[in-house]
N, C-alpha and C positions, 0 to 999 in steps of 0.2 A: 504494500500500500504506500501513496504518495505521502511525504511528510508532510506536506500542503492540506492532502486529503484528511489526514489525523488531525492536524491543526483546525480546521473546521467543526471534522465532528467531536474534537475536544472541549471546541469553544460554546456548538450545542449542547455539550454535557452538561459545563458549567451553567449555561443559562437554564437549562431545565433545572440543575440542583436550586439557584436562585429562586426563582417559581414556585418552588414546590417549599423552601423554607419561607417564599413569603404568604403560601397559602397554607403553611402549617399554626400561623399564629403564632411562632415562635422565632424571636429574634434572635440569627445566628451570633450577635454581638452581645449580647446579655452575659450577666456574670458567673450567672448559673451554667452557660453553654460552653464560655471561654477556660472557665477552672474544669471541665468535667475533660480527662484525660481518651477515656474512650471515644469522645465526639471530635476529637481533635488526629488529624495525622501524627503519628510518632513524630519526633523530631530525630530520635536513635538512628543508628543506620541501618538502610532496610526496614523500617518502621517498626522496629523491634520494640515490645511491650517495652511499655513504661511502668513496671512493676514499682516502683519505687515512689511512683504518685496514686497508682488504681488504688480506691479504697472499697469496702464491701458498699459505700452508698452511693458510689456514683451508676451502678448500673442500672437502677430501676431508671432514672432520668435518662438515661442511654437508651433502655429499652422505648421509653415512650416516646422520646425525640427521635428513634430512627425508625418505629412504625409509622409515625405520623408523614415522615419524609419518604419512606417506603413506599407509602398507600398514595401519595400526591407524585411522586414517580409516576406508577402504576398507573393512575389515572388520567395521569397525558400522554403514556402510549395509550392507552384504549382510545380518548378520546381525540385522538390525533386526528382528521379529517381526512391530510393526505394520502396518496397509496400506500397503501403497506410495501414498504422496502427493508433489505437485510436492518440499512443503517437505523432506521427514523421506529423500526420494530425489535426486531432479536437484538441488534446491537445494545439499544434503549435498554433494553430488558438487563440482559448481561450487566451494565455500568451500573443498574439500580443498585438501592441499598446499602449502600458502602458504609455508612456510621450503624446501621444494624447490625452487619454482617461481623465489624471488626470486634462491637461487644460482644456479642455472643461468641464470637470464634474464642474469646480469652476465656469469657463466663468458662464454656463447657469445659475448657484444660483444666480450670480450676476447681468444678466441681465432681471431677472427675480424680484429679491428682490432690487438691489440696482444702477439702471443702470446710465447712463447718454447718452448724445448724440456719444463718444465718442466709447462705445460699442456698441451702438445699429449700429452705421457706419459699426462696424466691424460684430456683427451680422449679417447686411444683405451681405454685401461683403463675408464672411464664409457659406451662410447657401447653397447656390448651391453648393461651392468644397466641403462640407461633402455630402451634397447628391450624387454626383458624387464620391467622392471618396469609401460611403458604397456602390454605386451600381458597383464601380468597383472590391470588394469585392463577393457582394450576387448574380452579372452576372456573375459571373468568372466562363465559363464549366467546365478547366481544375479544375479547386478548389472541385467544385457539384461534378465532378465525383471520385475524391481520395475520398470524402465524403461517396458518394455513394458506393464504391467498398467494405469498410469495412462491415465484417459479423457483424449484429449484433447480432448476437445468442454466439459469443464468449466475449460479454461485456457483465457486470451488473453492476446493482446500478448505481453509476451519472456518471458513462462513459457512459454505455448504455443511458441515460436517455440524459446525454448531445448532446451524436453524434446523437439523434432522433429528438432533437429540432434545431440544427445546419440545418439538412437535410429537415426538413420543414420551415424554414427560408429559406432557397437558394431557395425551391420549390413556398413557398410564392413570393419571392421579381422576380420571372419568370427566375428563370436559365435555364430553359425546351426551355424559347424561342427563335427564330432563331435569329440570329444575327441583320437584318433589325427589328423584334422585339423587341430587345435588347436596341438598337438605341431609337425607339420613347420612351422605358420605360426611358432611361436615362435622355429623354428630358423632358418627363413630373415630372419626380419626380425632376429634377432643376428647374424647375420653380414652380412646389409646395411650395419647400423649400424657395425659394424667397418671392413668394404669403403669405406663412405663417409667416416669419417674418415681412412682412411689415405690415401683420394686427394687429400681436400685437403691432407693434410699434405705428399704428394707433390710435388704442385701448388707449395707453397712454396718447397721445393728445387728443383723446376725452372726457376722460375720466377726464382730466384736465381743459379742456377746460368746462366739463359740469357742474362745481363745481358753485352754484348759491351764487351769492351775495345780501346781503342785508344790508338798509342803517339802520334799527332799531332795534335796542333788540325787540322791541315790537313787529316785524315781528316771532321773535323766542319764544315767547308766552309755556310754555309750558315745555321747556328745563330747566334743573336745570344751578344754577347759574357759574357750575363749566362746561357744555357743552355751553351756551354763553359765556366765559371765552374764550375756546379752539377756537371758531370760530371768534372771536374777533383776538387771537393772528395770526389765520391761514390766515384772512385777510391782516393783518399789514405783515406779511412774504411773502406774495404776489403784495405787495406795494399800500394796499386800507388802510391804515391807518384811524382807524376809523368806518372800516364797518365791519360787520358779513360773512363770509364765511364757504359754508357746503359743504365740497367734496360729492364727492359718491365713492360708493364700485361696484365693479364688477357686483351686482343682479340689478334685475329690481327693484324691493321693495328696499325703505333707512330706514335702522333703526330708524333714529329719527323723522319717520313719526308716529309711534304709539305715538308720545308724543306732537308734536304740535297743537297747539291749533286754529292756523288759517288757515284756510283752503287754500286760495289762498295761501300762504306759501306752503303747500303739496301739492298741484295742481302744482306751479312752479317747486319744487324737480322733482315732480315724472314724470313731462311732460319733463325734461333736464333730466334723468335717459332715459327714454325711446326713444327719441329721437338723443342721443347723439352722435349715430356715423354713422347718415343717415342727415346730413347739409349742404351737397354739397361743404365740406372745406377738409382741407389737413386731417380729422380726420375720415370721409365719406369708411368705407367699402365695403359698399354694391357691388359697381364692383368688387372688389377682393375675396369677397365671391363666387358669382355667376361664376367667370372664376376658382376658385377651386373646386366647387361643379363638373362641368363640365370635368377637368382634372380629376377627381380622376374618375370618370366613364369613360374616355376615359383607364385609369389602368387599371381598371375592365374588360372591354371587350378586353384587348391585354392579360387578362388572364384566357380569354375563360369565365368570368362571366357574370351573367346579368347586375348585379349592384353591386356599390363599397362597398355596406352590405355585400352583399351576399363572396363579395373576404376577407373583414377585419374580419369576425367572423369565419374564418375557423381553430384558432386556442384559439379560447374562448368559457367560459364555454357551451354559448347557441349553438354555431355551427352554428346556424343559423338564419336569421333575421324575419324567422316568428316565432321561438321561443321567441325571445327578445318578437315580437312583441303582445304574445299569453300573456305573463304574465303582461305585460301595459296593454294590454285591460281589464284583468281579474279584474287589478285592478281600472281603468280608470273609469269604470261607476258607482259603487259604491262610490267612491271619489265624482268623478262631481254632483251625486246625496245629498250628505253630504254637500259640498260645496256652492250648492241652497237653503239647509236650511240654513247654516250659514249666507247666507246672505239676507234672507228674514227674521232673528233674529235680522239683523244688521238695517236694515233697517226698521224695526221698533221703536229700540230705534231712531231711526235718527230721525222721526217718532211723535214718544212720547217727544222730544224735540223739535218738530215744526221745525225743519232743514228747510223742504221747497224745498229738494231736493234730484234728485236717490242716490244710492249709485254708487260712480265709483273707481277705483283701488287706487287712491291717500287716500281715506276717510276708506279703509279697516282696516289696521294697529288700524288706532287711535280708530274707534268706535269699532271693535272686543276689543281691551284692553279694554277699559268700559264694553263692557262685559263678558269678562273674570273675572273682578270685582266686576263686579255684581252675576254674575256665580258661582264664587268657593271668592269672598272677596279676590284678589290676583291684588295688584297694582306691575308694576312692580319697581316703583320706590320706592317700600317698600323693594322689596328685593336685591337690585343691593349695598344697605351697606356690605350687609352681603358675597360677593362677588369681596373682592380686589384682582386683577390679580396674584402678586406674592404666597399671602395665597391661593388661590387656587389652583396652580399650585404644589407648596410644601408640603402642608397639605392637598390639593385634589390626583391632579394627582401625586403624587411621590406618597401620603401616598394610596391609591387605588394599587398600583405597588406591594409596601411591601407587602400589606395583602395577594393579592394575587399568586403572584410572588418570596414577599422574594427580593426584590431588590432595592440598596439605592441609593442615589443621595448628590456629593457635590461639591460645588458650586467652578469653578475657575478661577479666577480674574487674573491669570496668563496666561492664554492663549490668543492670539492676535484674534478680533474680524474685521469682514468685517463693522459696523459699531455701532457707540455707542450706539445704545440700544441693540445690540444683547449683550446675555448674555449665560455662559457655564457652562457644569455638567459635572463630569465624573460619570460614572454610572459604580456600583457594584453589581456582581452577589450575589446569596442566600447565597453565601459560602466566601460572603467575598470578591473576587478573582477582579479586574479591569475587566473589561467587553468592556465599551467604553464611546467616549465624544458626548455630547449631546448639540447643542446650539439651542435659543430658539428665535427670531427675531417679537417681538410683533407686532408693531405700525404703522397704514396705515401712507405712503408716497407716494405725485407724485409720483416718480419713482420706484413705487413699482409695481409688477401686481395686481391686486385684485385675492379677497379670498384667500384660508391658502391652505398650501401645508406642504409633509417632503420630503428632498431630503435625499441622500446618499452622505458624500466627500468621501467616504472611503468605499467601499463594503468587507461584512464578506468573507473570505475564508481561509481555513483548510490550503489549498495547496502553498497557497502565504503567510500563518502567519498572514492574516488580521485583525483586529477587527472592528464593525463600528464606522464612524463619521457620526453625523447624526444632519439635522437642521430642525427645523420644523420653517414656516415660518406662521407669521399672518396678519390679517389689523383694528386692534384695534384702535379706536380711543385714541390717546395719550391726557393725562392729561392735562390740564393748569401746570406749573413752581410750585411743591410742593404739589401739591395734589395728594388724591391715583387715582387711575386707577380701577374704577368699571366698572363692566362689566355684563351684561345681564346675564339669564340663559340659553340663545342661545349661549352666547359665551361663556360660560363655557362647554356645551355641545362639542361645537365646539375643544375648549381645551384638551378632552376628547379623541375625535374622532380620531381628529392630531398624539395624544401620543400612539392610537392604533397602528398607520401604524410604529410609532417609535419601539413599544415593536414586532412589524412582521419584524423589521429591527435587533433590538438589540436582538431577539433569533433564528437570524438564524446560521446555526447550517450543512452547505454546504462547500463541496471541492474546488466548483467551484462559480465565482462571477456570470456567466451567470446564476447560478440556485438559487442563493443564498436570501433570505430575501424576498422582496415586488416583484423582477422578477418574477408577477406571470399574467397570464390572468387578463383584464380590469376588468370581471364582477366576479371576485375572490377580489383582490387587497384590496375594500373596506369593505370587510367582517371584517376582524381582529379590524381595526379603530370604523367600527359602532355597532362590540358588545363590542368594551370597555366602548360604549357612556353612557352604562346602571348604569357602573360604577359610574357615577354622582348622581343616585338617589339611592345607597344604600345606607340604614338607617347609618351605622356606619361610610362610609365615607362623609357621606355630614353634617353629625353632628363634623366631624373633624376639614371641611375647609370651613363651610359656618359662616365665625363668623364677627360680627359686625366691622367695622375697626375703631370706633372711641371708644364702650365701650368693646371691646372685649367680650363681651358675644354671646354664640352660641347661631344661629339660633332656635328661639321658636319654639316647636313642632306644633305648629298649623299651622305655615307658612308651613312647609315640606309638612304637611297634604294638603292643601291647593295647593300647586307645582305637588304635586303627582295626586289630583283628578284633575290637569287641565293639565294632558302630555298630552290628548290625544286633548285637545282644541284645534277648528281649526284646524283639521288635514284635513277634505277637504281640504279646503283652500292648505295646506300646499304639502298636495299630489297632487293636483291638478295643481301646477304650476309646479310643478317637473316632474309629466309627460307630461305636455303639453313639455316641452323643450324635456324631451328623445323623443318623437313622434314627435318633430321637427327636428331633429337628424335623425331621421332614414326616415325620408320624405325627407329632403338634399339631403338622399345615399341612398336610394331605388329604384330611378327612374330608369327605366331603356332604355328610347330613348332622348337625346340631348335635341330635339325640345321640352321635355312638361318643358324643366325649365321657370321660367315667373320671370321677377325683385322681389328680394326678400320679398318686402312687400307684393306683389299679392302672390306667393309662401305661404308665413309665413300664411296669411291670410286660403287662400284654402286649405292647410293641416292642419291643427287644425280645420276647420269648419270639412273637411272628415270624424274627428275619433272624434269628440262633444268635442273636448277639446277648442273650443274658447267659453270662457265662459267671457261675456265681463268684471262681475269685477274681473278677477283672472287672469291674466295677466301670460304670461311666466316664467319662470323664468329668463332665458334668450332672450330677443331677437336676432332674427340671427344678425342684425348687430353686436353684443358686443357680439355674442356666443361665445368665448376665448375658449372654451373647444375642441371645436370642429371644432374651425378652424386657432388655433395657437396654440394647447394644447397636441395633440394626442389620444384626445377621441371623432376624426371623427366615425361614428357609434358604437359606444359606451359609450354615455351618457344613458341608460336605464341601464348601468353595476352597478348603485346608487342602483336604483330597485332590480337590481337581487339579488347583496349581501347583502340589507335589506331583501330579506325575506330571505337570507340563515342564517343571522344573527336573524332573527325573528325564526328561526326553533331551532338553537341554542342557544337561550335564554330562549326557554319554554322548552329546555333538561334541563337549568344550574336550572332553579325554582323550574323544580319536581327534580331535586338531590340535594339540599340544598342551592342553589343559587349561590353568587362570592366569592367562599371560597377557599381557598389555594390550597384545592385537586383538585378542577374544575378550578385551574386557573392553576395549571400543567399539568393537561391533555390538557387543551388547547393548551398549550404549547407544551407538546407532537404531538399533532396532528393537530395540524393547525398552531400556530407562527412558530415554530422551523423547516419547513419542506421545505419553501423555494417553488419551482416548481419539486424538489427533486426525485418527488412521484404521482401517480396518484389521482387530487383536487378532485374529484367527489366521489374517494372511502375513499379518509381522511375524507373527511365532513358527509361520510357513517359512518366510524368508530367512528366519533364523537359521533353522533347523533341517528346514527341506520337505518336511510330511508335514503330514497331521499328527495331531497327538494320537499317543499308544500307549496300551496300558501296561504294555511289558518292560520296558524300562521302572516301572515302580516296583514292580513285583525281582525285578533283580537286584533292585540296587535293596531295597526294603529286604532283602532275604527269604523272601517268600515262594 
């Protein structure tokens, strides 16, 4: 596009924002508008949160100052006279919003990673006017149809590409429908949006509330001296001075179950993990699930579907939910099969040590590590030295980025942070050039959500001058007062995976923000994350950042060796809970009449017997009660999308092997054709160009062990 041409319809932007702030009633000069941080562009670089002025009160005035400029937007494309054009319609659309968009983009990080009572108030008081107000958006006919009148045969590239995704969003969210339609969609997606924040907020307190206390070290048997340290202290901050305290994490499975040594100890964890948000107390989802399940199929069928699958994958990779569902089973039986021996290996060592008893989900973790040890000689508390969070991250994940990438990281202590352990990068392209700021929020807290995520503060775009901000968020267990922060080879994986979705953020390389970086399809999304994950066991970068933290000597080759022949250990297991949850998922939104939903446990039970994934020691991943993904998360049918982009990433991992592996050149092309490309472009035919097929499902099945 001509700079001429931008200069113009930059200068219509600004006159429509003018307009619409003089027909808000609200002076953008007031003192009220000038001190509120959110209303205001960053001055930072890259428009990097101003953490260091947001306070908890400036959002509600944020929220009402950028609906009201939203909806006077909104109202002069509709009411626009002239022909509907890319510029004067989709364009218009696209630039809306900007002081809404930027509060909420921060709100969510916050009440996601860092909330309090305070937000989550406002979170559920906010989550029906934004559903209402995007459905007074994607109902709007007058809107669908300027949308619709434009040729697209006179657009290309990311107008064409934008105004196609616009027109199937309106078509998705039921623009088509009568107005008396229109109506009950309004209704039920506000009470969704309620439904769904009150579960995660649920979720919080359960989640708090499940954290088991104990009065002995000796109950923690097992633990190194610096993980009873942490739950000593985590006690005393909870006001048990004196006693042992063990949160949980988001999964059904608790990490420090592979380590302890008394059983009823792991019997307690695992039975408050599982049970945690089905007690009959204020932390109790199970009705809010069941009245969601229910509303999203009542969506479904006012949108002529059968079921709420069938309506949410009409715009992902698989299309459709027996797709999804054709590649879970393909791999589901072969898994469960894997899965039986592993635990008939287990259970014998139980066995050979006179235990005296079956094996059941709480005893998995710990006696697979013995044998994993016995197996491949691989403790994990041999290698977790060699593994301190920050070397890792710097000498792993940066140094993995250079090699293949050509891109640096430095560290800056200048920039203001939403809370003290987050920490920040600005990151430089291959050529030197600022690129964007990176922060990096380690360490489980109550108020944290579980498991890791990367959000966006700041989306890339050409058209607006953007660059990204970008945070990736974790739930590490935090060190005792002076000690390092080691961390498993799961969570280093994990590590790995996160800075995937970071480097699909930081090379994207779009006009437009709707199309731009991780905007891509659910069962796309995690493709980029999970073949970075491979990054962790190449020879030259795990000899980088795998170094001892006490004598600084790199990881012995025997141990690598050793890490290496046991990737594939325990991958039933591993697969196996991961599809029991997608097939949980898609059992929720598949049903297709009211009457066969049954109280979640009877549900949870009878669907996993149906497709052989209840396998009594291997438990969920998820239980629906604490399913976050999919019932306050947005990967309502679309948890199998882990699946789909493991094998797309399994397909293109046995391209990068036979062309020389994670080398510079394969890490540009990458770059070329999968991080850089955004939603841009047609995913099915990039991941062709990559690779050369289609995706296949043997590639998972070999690399997975299966």
């Amino acid at each position: 596009m001509k700079i001429s041409k931008i200069i113009i319809l930059m200068s219509a932007l600004f006159l429509l924002m003018f307009k619409a702030y003089s027909q808000s009633g609200i002076d953008p000069k007031n003192n009220t508008f000038m001190k509120n941080p959110l209303l205001q562009k960053s001055s930072l670089q890259y428009q990097a949160p101003q953490f260091d002025l947001i306070k908890e009160e400036h959002f509600k005035p944020a929220f009402e100052f950028g609906l009201k400029i939203h909806d006077k937007e909104i109202e002069a494309i509709e009411k626009n006279t002239e022909k509907p054009t890319f510029q004067n319609t989709v364009l218009a659309l696209e630039l809306s919003g900007v002081d809404l968009n930027r509060a909420v983009g921060i709100f969510s990080n916050l009440t996601s990673s860092n909330t309090n009572s305070t937000l989550q108030k406002l979170d559920e008081e906010y989550a029906p006017i934004f559903s209402a107000h995007n459905d007074k958006i994607y109902l709007n006919s007058k809107l669908y149809q300027r949308i619709k009148a434009i040729d697209l045969n006179s657009l290309k590239g990311e107008d064409k590409k934008l105004t196609e995704y616009y027109l199937q969003q309106f078509e998705l969210a039921g623009a088509n429908l009568s107005p008396k339609d229109k109506e009950k969609m309004k209704k039920i997606n506000s009470e969704l949006a309620v439904l769904g924040t009150s579960f995660g907020n649920k979720l919080l307190i359960a989640r708090k509330k499940g954290a088991v206390l104990f009065n002995n070290a000796s109950d923690l048997e097992g633990l190194s001296v610096d993980e009873i340290a942490a739950a000593k202290n985590r006690a005393k901050e909870a006001g048990h001075d004196g006693k042992y305290l063990i949160g949980l994490l988001n999964t059904t499975q608790q990490p420090l179950l592979s380590s302890l040594k008394n059983r009823n100890t792991r019997e307690k964890i695992f039975k408050s993990s599982w049970t945690r948000a089905e007690k009959n107390d204020d932390g109790d989802t199970r009705e809010i699930l069941l009245k969601m399940a229910k509303l999203r199929l009542q969506k479904a069928k006012l949108m002529g579907k059968k079921s709420y699958a069938e309506w949410r994958l009409q715009d992902q990779m698989a299309k459709y939910p027996s797709n999804a569902m054709n590649l879970l089973a393909q791999i589901a039986k072969p898994a469960v099969a894997k899965a039986k021996l592993e635990a008939q290996e287990i259970q014998k060592l139980i066995d050979s040590q006179n235990g005296g008893f079956k094996l059941e989900p709480w005893d998995w973790n710990f006696y697979s590590e013995q044998v994993r040890k016995a197996k491949y000689d691989l403790d994990e508390n041999q290698i977790k030295p060699y593994f301190e969070l920050t070397t890792v991250l710097e000498k792993g994940v940066f140094f993995a980025a250079k090699q293949m990438y050509g891109i640096s990281f430095k560290e800056r202590k200048d920039l203001p942070v939403y809370h003290q352990d987050v920490v920040a990068y600005e990151v430089f392209d291959n050529d030197g050039v600022s690129m964007a700021i990176y922060y990096l929020d380690f360490y489980t807290r109550d108020n944290k959500n579980g498991g890791a995520w990367m959000n966006n503060f700041v989306n890339q775009s050409h058209y607006l001058g953007q660059k990204p901000v970008i945070v990736n968020v974790y739930n590490f267990a935090k060190p005792a007062d002076g000690k390092p922060s080691l961390i498993s080879f799961d969570d280093v994986t994990t590590m790995f995976h996160e800075f995937g979705h970071t480097l699909h953020g930081l090379f994207a390389n779009q006009q437009y923000v709707t199309l731009s970086g991780t905007s891509v399809p659910r069962d796309y999304v995690e493709f980029p994350s999970q073949i970075n994950e491979h990054a962790a066991l190449d020879p030259i970068v795990l000899q980088n950042y795998a170094i001892h933290y006490q004598t600084n000597e790199p990881i012995p080759q025997e141990l690598i060796t050793k890490i290496k022949k046991a990737d594939t250990f325990n991958k039933g297991y591993d697969v196996t809970e991961l599809l029991a949850a997608a097939t949980l998922d898609m059992a929720w939104h598949s049903v297709e009449n009211e009457s066969d939903f049954k109280p979640a446990l009877v549900f949870e039970k009878e669907a996993l017997t149906k497709y052989g994934l209840l396998v009594k020691e291997v438990p969920t991943r998820y239980h629906s009660p604490y399913f976050a993904h999919i019932f306050s998360g947005g990967y309502s049918s679309g948890y199998y999308a882990y699946t789909w982009s493991k094998t797309l990433d399994y397909n293109a991992y046995d391209w990068m092997k036979a062309n020389g592996g994670m080398t510079r050149e394969n890490g540009e092309r990458l770059r070329k054709y999968i991080l850089s490309v955004g939603n841009s472009v047609d995913l099915n035919q990039a991941f062709k160009d990559f690779v050369g097929h289609e995706m296949k499902v043997e590639p998972y099945l070999k690399n997975a062990g299966l």
